[in-house]
C-alpha positions in Angstrom: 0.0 0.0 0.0 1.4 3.7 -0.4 0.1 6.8 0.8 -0.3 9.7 -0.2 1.4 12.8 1.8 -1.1 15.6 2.7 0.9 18.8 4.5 -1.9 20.9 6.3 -1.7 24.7 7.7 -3.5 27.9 7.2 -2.5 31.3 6.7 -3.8 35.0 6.7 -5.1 36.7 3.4 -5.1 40.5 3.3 -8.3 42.1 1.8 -9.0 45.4 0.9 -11.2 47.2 3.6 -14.2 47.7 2.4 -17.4 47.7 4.8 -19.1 44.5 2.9 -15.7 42.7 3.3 -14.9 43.8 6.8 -18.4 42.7 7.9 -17.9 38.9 6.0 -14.5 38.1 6.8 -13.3 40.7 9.7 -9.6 41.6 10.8 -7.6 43.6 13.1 -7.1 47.0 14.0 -5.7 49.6 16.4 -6.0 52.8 17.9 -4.6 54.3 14.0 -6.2 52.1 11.4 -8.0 48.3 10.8 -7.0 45.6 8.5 -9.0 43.2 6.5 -7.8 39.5 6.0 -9.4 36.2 5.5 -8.1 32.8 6.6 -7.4 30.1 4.6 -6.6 26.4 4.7 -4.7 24.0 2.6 -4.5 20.2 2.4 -1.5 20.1 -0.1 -0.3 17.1 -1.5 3.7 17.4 -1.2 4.4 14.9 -3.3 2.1 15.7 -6.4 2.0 19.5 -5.8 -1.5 19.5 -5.7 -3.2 21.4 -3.4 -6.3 19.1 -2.7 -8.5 20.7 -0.3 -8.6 24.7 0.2 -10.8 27.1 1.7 -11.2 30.6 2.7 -12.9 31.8 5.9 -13.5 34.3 8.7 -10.3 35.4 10.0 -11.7 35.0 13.3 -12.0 31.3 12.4 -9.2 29.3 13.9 -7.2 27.3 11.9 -7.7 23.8 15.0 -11.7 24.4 14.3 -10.9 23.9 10.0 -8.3 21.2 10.6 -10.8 19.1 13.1 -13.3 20.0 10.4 -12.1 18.5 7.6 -10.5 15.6 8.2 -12.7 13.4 7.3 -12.0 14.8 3.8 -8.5 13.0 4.2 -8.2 10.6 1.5 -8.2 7.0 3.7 -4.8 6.1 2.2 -2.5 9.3 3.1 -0.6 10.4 5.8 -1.9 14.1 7.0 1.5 15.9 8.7 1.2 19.0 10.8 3.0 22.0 13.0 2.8 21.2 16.4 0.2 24.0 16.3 -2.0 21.1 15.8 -0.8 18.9 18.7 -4.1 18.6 20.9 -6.2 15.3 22.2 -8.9 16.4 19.9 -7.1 16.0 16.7 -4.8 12.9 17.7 -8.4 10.8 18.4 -10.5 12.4 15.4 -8.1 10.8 13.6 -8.4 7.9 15.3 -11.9 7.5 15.3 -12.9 8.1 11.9 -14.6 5.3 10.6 -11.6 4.9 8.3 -8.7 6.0 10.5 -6.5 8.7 9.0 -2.9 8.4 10.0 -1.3 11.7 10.8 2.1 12.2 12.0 2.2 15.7 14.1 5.2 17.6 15.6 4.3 17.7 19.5 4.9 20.8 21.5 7.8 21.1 24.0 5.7 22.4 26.5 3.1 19.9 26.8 3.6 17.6 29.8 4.0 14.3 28.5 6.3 15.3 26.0 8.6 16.5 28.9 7.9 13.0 30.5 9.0 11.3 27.0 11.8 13.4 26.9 13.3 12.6 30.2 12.9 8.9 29.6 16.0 9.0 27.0 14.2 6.3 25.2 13.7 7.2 21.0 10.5 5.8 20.7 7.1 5.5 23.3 3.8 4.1 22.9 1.5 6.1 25.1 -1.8 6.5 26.3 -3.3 10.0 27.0 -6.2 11.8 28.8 -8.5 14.4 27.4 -8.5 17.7 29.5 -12.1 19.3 30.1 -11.8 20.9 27.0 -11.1 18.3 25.1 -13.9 16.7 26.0 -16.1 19.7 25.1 -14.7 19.8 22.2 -14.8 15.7 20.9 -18.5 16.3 22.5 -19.6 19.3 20.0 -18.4 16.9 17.2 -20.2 13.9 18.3 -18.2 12.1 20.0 -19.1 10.8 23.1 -16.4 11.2 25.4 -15.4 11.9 29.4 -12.4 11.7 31.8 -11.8 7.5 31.4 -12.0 8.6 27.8 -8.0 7.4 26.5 -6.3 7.0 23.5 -2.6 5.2 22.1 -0.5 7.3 20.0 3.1 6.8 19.8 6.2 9.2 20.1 9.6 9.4 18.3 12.5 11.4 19.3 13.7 13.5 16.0 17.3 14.8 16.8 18.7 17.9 14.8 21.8 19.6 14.8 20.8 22.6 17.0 17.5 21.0 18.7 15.1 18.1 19.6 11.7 17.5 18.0 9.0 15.1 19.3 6.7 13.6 16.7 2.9 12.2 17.8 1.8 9.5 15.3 -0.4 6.5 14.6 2.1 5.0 12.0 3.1 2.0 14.1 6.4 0.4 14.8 5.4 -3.1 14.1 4.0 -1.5 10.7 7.4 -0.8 9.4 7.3 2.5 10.2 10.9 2.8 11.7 12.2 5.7 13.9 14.6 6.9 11.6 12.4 7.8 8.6 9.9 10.5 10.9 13.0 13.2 10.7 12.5 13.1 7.1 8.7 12.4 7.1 8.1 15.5 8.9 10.3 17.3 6.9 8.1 16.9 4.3 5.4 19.2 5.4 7.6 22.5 4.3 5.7 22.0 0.7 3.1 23.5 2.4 4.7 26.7 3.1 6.3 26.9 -0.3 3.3 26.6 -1.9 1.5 28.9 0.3 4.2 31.4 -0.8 4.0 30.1 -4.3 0.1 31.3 -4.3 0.8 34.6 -3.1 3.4 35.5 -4.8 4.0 34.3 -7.5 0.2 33.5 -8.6 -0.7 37.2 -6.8 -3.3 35.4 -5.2 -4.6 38.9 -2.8 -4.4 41.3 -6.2 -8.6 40.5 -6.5 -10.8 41.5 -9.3 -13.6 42.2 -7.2 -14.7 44.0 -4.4 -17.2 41.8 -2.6 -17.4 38.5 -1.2 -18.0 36.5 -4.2 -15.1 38.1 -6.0 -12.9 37.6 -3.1 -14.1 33.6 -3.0 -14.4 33.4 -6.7 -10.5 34.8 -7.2 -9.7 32.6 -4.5 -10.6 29.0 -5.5 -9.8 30.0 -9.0 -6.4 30.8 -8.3 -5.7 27.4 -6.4 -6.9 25.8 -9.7 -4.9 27.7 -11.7 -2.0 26.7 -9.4 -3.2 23.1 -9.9 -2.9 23.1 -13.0 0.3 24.9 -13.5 1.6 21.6 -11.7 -0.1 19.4 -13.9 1.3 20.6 -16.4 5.4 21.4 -15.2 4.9 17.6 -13.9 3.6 16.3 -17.5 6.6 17.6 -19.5 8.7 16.2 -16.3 7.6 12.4 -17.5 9.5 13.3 -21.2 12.4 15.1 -19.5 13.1 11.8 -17.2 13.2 9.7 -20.0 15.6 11.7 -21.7 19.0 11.8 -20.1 20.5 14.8 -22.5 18.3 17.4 -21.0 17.9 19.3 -18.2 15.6 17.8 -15.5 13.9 20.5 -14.6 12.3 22.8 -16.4 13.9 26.6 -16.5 12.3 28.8 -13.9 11.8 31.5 -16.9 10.0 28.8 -18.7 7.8 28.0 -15.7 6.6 31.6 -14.8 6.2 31.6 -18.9 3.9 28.7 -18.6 2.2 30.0 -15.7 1.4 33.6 -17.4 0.2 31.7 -20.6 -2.1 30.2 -18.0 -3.4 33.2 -16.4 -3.9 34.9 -19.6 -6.0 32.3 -21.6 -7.0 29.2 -19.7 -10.0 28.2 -21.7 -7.0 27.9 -24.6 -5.2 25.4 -22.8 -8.4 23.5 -21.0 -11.1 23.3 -23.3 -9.3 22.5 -26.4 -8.8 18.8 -27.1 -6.6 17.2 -29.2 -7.1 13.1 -29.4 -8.5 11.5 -25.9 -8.4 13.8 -22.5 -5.2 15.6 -23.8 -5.4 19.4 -23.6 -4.3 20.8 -27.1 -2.7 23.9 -25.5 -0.7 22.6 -23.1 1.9 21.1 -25.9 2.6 24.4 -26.9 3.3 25.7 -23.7 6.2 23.9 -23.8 9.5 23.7 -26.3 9.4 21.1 -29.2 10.0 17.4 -27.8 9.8 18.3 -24.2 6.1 17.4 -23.2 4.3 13.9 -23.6 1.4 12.4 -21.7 2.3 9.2 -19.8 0.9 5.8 -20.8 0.9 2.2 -18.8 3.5 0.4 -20.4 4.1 -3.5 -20.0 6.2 -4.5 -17.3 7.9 -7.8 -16.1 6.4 -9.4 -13.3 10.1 -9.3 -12.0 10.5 -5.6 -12.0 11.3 -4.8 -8.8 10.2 -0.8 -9.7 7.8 0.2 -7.4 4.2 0.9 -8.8 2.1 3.8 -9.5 -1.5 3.8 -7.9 -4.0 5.3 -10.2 -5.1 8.5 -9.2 -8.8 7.7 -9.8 -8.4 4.6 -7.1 -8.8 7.2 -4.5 -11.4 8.4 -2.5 -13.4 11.5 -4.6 -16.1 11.8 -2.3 -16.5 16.2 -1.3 -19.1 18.2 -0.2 -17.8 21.2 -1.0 -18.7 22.7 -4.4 -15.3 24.1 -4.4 -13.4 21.0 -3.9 -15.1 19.6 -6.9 -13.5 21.5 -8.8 -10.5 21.1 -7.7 -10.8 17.3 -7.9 -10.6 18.0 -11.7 -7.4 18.6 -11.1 -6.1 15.7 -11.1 -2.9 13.4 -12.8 -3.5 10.2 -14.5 -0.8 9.1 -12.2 0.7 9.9 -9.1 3.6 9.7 -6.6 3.1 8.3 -3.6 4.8 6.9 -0.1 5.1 3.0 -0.2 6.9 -0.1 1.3 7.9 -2.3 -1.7 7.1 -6.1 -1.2 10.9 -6.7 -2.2 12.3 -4.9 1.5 15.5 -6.2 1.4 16.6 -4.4 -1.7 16.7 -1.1 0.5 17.6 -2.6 4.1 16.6 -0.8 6.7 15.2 1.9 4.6 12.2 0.0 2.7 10.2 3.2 2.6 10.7 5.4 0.2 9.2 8.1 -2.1 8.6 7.1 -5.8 9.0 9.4 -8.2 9.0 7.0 -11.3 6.6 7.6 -14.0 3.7 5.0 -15.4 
């Protein structure tokens, strides 16, 4: 089985101040002036450079109350990594209890009791069980689950040593599942995609220069630039299959080329997404790229004594949303797909059977 890897975090999007916006979304302000922002939330897939789930909120909301929200949007075969913003009871057992558990690995904070306990141990790996405080329990209560002080729950800790500190990690990804200690430093490491892409969508994609001046403008620029950012992966990582294949180029696309791409994009995406050359290939997107350098990937035969590791299909996954939003994004998706997985033949890596696969169909 692999999994997919889902980074999730929030962050602040400034608005302009108008008085329809500041009564939607809200902000801050001061004894000089107020500030209107929004809050958004990301599940990104680091791996694929998708961003899978977004949405865009009150800034009021907090970023625990969208992440306990929507986890059950998780697809059932990823691993969902967080900051240890996120390390509470509440969101180490609704992961637990879904009716399909997700598997999360989260970084704990130092200050939190039995992290300290952990700590003092010496030991590099603990299974534990915890307690819910009082608000815990309000809080598993309000989301239906029935829960009280005998209420406890297994997780297990790993000691991640760095060069200047120590970080704890709280997961569900057992020891006796393969998941060893010394993979979690690099697990966790994982979840800076998030932040790049974050950046990626303010920046570079000018995701807070809006066309509008009211709420639906704000939410309407807003999803539409994570699909445009979608996309713009979709298609960097399509021309990626032709340039793996062929050793006398350059691996990665230019960065000129890619902000080339990505204004091509922006400036007529019906071009590139409407258009259709032959079966589900988008007749702009060739020309997006230089002669040669772009081909959509196909299953090839294999030998049953490849020991490559395999592909899932991107449409084995769980597509079930409820937001209209999401649905659209979901379009957005490749007809393959790196993921996390143990190969059957172990002992070709050692003690490092885990590993990301970044071969192409």
């Amino acid at each position: 089985m692999g999994y997919r890897l889902i980074a999730v975090d929030g962050s602040n999007l400034a608005l302009v101040n108008t008085p329809s916006l500041q009564a939607h979304f809200g902000g801050q302000s001061n004894q000089n002036s107020s500030f209107v922002q929004a809050k958004t939330f990301y599940h990104y897939d680091v791996l694929n450079d998708l961003v899978t789930h977004a949405c865009i909120a009150p800034y009021r909301t907090s970023e625990l109350t969208l992440a306990s929200h929507w986890i059950e949007e998780l697809p059932v075969d990823s691993i969902a990594i967080y900051d240890r913003y996120y390390s509470t009871f509440k969101m180490f057992a609704l992961h637990s209890w879904q009716e399909s558990e997700r598997k999360f690995v989260i970084r704990a904070k130092d200050s939190l009791e039995f992290v300290k306990r952990f700590l003092k141990t010496g030991k590099v790996s603990q299974v534990i069980e915890l307690a819910p405080t009082q608000a815990s329990i309000s809080g598993l209560r309000q989301s239906g689950f029935a829960t009280d002080s005998s209420t406890r729950i297994r997780i297990r800790l790993v000691r991640v040593e760095l060069q200047s500190t120590t970080e704890v990690i709280a997961t569900n990804l057992w020891q006796e599942e393969g998941f060893e200690n010394d993979m979690f430093g690099d697990l966790y490491f994982r979840r800076w995609g998030v932040e790049t892409n974050i950046s990626k969508l303010k920046n570079t994609m000018q995701m807070e220069s809006f066309s509008g001046l009211t709420v639906e403008s704000v939410e309407q620029d807003f999803y539409a630039t994570v699909m445009m950012s979608n996309l713009h992966s979709i298609l960097i990582r399509d021309a990626q299959v032709q340039l793996d294949r062929d050793t006398s180029t350059k691996k990665v696309p230019p960065k000129g080329q890619r902000e080339q791409i990505l204004r091509k994009i922006k400036g007529k995406p019906d071009s590139h997404l409407f258009q259709k050359q032959g079966k589900g290939n988008p007749q702009g997107a060739h020309g997006l790229f230089p002669q040669g350098h772009i081909a959509h990937p196909k299953r090839e035969d294999r030998s049953q004594g490849s020991l490559r590791p395999r592909i899932k299909s991107a449409s084995t996954g769980p597509t079930q949303t409820t937001n209209r939003h999401d649905k659209i994004l979901n379009l957005m998706t490749l007809p393959y797909r790196v993921e996390w997985r143990k190969d059957i033949f172990s002992g070709r890596w050692g003690h490092q059977p885990w590993q990301w696969v970044t071969s192409h169909g």
